[in-house]
C-alpha positions as CSV (number, residue, x, y, z in Angstrom):
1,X,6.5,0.0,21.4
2,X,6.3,1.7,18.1
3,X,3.7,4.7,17.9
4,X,1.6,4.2,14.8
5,X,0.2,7.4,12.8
6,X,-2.6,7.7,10.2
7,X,-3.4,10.6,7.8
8,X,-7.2,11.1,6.7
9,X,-10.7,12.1,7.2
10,X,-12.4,12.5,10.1
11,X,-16.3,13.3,10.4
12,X,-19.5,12.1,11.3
13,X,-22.1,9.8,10.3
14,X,-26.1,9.8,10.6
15,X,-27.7,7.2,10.1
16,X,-31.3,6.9,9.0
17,X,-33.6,4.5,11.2
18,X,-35.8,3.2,8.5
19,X,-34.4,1.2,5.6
20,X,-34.8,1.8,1.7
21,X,-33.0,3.7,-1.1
22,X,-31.6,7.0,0.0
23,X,-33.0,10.5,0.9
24,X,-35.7,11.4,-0.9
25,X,-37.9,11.9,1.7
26,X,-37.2,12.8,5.0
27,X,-36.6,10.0,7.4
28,X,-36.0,9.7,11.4
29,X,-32.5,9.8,11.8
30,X,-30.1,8.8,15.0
31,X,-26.2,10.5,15.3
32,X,-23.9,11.8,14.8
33,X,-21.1,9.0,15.5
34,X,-17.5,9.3,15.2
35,X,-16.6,7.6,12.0
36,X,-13.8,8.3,9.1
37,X,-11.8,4.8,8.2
38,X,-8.7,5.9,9.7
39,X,-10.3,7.6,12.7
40,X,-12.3,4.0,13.3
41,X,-8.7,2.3,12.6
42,X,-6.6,4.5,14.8
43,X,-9.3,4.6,17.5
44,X,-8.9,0.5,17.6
45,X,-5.5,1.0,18.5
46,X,-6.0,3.1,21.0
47,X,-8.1,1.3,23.1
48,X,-5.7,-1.7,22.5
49,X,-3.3,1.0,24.1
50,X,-0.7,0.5,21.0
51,X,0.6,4.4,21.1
52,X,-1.2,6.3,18.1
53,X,-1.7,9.5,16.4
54,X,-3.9,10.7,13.4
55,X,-3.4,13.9,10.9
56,X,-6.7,15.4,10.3
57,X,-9.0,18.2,10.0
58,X,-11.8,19.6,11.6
59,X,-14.5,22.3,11.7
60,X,-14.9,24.2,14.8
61,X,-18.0,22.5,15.7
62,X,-20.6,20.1,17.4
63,X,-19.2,17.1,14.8
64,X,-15.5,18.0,15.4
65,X,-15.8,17.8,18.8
66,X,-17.8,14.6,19.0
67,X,-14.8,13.0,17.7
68,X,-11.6,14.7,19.1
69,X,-13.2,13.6,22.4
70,X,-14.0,10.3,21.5
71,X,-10.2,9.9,19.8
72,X,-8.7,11.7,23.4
73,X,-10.9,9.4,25.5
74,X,-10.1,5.9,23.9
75,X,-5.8,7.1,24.2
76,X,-5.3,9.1,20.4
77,X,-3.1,11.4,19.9
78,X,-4.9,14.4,19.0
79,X,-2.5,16.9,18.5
80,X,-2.8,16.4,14.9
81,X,-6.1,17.4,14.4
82,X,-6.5,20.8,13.2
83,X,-9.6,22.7,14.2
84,X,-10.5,25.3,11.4
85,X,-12.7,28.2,12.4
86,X,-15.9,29.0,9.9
87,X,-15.3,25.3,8.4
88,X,-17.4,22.5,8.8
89,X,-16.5,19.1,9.3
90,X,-17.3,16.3,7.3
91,X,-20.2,14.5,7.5
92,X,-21.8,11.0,5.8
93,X,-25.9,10.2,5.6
94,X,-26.6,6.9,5.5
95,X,-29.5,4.2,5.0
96,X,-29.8,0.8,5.0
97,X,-31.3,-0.6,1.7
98,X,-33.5,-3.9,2.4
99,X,-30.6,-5.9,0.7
100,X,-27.8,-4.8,3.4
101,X,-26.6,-2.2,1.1
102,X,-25.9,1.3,2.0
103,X,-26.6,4.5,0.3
104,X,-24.9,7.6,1.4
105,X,-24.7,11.6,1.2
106,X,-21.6,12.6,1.4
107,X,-19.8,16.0,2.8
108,X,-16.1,15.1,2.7
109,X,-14.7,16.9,-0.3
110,X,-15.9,20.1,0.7
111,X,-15.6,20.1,4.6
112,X,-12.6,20.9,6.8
113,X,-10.9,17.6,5.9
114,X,-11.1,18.7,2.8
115,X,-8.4,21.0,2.6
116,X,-6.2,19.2,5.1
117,X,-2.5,20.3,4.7
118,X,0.6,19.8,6.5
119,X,1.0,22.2,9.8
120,X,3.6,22.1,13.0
121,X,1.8,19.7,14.6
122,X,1.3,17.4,11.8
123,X,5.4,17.2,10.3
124,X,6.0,16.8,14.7
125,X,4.2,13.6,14.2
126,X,5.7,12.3,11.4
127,X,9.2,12.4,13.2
128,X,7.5,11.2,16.4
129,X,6.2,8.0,14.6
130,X,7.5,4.8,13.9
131,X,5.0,3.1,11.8
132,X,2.6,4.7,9.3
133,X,-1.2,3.1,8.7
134,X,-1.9,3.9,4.7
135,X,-5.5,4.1,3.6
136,X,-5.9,3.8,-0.5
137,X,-9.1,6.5,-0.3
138,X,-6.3,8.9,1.1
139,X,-4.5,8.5,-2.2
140,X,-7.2,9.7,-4.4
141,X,-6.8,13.1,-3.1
142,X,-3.5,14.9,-4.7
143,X,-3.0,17.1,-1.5
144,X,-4.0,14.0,1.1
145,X,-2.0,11.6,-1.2
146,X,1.1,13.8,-1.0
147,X,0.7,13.9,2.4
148,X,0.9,10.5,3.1
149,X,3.5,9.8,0.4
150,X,5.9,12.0,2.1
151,X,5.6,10.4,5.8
152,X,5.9,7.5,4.0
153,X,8.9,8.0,2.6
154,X,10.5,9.9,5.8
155,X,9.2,7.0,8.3
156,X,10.6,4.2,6.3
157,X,13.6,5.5,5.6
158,X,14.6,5.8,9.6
159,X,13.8,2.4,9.7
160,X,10.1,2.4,9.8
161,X,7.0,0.0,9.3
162,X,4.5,0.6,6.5
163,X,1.2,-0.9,6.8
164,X,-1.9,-0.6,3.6
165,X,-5.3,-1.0,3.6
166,X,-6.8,-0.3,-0.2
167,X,-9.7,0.7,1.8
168,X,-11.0,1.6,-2.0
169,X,-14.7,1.9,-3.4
170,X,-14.7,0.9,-7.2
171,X,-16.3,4.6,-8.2
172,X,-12.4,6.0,-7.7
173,X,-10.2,3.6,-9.0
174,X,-10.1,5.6,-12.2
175,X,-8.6,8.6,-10.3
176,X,-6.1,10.0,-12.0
177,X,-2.4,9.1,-10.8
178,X,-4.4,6.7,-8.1
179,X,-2.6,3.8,-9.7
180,X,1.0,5.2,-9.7
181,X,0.5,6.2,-5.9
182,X,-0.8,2.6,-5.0
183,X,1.7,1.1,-6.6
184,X,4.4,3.8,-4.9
185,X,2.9,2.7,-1.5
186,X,3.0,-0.8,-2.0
187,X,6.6,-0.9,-2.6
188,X,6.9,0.2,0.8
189,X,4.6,-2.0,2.7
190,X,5.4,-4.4,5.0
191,X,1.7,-5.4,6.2
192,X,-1.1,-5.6,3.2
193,X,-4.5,-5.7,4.4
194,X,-6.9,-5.6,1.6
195,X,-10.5,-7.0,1.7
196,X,-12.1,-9.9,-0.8
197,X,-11.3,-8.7,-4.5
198,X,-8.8,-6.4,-3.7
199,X,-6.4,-8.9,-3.2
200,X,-6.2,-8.3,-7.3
201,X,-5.2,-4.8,-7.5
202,X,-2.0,-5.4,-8.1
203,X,-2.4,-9.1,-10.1
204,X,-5.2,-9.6,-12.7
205,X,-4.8,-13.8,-12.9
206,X,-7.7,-13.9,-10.4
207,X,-5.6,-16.7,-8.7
208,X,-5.7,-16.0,-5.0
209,X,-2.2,-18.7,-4.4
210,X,-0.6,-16.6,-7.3
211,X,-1.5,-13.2,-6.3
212,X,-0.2,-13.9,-2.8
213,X,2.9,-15.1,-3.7
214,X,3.1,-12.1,-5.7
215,X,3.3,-9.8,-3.5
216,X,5.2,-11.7,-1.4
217,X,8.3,-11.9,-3.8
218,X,7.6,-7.5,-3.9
219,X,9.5,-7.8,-0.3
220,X,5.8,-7.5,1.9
221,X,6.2,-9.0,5.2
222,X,2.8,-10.6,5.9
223,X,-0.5,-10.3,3.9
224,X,-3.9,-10.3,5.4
225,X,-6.8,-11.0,3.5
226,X,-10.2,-9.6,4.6
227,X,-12.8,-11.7,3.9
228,X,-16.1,-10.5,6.3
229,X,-18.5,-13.0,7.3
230,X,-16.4,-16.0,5.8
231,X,-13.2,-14.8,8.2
232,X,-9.5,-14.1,7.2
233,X,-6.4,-15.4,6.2
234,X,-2.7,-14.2,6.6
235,X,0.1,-15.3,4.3
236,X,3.6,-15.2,5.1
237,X,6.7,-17.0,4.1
238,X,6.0,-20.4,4.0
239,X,3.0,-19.7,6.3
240,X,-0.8,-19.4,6.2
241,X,-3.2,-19.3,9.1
242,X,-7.1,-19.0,8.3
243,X,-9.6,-18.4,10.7
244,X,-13.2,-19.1,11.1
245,X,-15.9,-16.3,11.0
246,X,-17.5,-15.9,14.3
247,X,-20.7,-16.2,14.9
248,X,-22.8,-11.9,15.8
249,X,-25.9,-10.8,14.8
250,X,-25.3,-8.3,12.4
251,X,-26.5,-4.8,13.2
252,X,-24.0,-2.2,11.5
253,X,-21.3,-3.5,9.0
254,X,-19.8,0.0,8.6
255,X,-16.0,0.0,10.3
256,X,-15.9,-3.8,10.9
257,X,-12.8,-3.4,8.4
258,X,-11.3,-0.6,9.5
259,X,-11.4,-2.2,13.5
260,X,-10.2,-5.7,12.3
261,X,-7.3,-4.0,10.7
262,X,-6.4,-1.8,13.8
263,X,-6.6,-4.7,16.4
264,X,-4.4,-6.9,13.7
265,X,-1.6,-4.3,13.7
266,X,-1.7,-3.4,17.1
267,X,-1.0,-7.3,17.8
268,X,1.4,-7.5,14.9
269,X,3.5,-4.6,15.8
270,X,4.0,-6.1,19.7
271,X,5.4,-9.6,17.7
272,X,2.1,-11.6,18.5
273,X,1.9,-15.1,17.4
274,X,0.3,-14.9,13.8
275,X,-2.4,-17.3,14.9
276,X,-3.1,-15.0,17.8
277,X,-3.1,-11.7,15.9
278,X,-5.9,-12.9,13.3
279,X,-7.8,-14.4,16.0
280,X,-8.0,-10.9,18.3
281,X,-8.3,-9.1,14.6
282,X,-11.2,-11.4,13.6
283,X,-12.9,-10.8,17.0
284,X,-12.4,-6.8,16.8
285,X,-14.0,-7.2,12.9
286,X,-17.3,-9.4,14.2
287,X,-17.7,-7.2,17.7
288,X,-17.7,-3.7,15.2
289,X,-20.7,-5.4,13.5
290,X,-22.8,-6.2,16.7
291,X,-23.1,-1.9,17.1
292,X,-25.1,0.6,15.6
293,X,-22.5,3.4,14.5
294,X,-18.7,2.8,12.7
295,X,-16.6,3.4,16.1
296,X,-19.6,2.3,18.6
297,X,-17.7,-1.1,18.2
298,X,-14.3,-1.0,18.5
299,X,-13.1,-2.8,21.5
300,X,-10.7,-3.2,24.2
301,X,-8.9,-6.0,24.9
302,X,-11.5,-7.4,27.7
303,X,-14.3,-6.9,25.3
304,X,-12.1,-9.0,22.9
305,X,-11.4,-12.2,25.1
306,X,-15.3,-11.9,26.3
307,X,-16.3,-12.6,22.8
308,X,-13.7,-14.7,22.2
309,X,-14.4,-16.9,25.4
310,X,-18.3,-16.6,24.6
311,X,-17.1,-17.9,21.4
312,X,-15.4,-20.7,22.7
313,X,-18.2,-21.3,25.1
């Protein structure tokens, strides 16, 4: 089975208990929880028991811990991880405001992911690994981006799979030299994964059929579309499978993307029906919601056919 590697942040997240708009007064808080978009992705796999690896960096502390044992315990490859001494590692704040939105204080930029750069360990993995997970926020960052560009290139061109999830909040769109490196990426990619409107990022008709097709005819394999509590569809050639949202109550949105997108590639990658890989991937997305913290809810496969069944039921 193909081992699958990601490149990105890993940190932790604190969550307030009260809801309203930010931090400007102190509120009871509960964490820290694993979290980072690829660390919640690649820890999906894991427990799916797809082989995985992650590139990352961490402080030598508390927070770094917290996750390198989560990432060990679920079956990650850690080896990547670097653990900086004197560095702290990345950390997220967040509240719920009374709408469902979230409002966050961020440490990411500055912390130990922050200055993640290629080491023995990391340039091992790349040659170790057959398929490489691409998050878009990864490409904002010219040292992460060039990262990830280069294992691109390297694992596709010994025959290797690319998937992309634009993962991307509209605050960094304007990065400069974001849209050049998106573009780059996608001309590689073999799974697309992006969520709602991001389907346009690469097609400004605002025609979902047109958009599809479009990156279709760019050579992609199969295209997932994200679309939260209203399901998902996948688009091949020829092909398109929809499935139904399930029915959770909603405690914690944060990583439902991020485990949807792990349990749909670890499916994908083992040549799963495409009706069976969106139905696992559908369940991983509504579980992650059901649990408060962004990798409390990814799930294994037993926990995936309980909900389905329950589901069913």
């Amino acid at each position: 089975m193909a081992k699958v590697l990601t490149i990105g942040e890993v940190l932790v997240e604190i969550v307030a208990t009260t809801k309203g708009n930010g931090f400007l007064a102190a509120q009871p808080l509960v964490g820290p929880f694993p979290s980072g978009a690829p660390a919640i992705f690649i820890d999906q796999l894991g427990k799916l028991g797809t082989p995985c690896a992650i590139v990352s960096r961490v402080g030598e502390d508390d927070f770094g811990r917290v996750n390198i044992d989560r990432l060990l315990a679920d079956g990650v490859d850690v080896s990547g991880i670097e653990i900086a001494p004197g560095e702290t590692t990345g950390s997220a704040f967040v509240r719920y405001r009374e709408d469902g939105s979230r409002a966050f204080v961020y440490n990411i930029r500055h912390s130990a992911c922050g200055n993640l750069r290629p080491t023995a360990a990391s340039e091992a993995l790349i040659d170790s690994c057959d398929h490489l997970h691409v998050m878009g926020t990864a490409l904002s960052a010219p040292g992460l981006g060039a990262m990830v560009m280069d294992a691109a290139r390297r694992i596709k061109a010994r025959g290797g799979s690319i998937s992309f999830d634009p993962n991307l909040r509209a605050e960094i769109l304007g990065a400069p030299g974001l849209r050049e490196a998106l573009e780059a990426v996608l001309a590689m990619t073999d799974l697309f994964m992006p969520s709602g409107e991001e389907l346009f990022l690469f097609d400004d008709t605002r025609d979902e059929a047109r958009a599809v097709q479009s990156l279709l005819d760019r050579g992609i394999r199969t295209v997932v579309v994200k679309r939260g509590d209203k399901g998902a569809s996948l688009f091949e050639a020829g092909a398109r499978v929809d499935t139904a949202p399930l029915v959770v109550s909603e405690l914690d949105p944060t990583g439902a993307g991020d485990s949807f997108g792990g349990a749909f590639l670890s499916f994908w990658l083992a040549g799963a029906a495409p009706e069976q890989a969106l139905r696992y991937a559908n369940a991983a997305g509504a579980r992650a919601v059901t649990q408060l913290g962004p990798m409390e809810g990814t799930s294994t496969r037993a926990e995936l056919d309980a909900l389905l069944s329950e589901q069913k039921g």
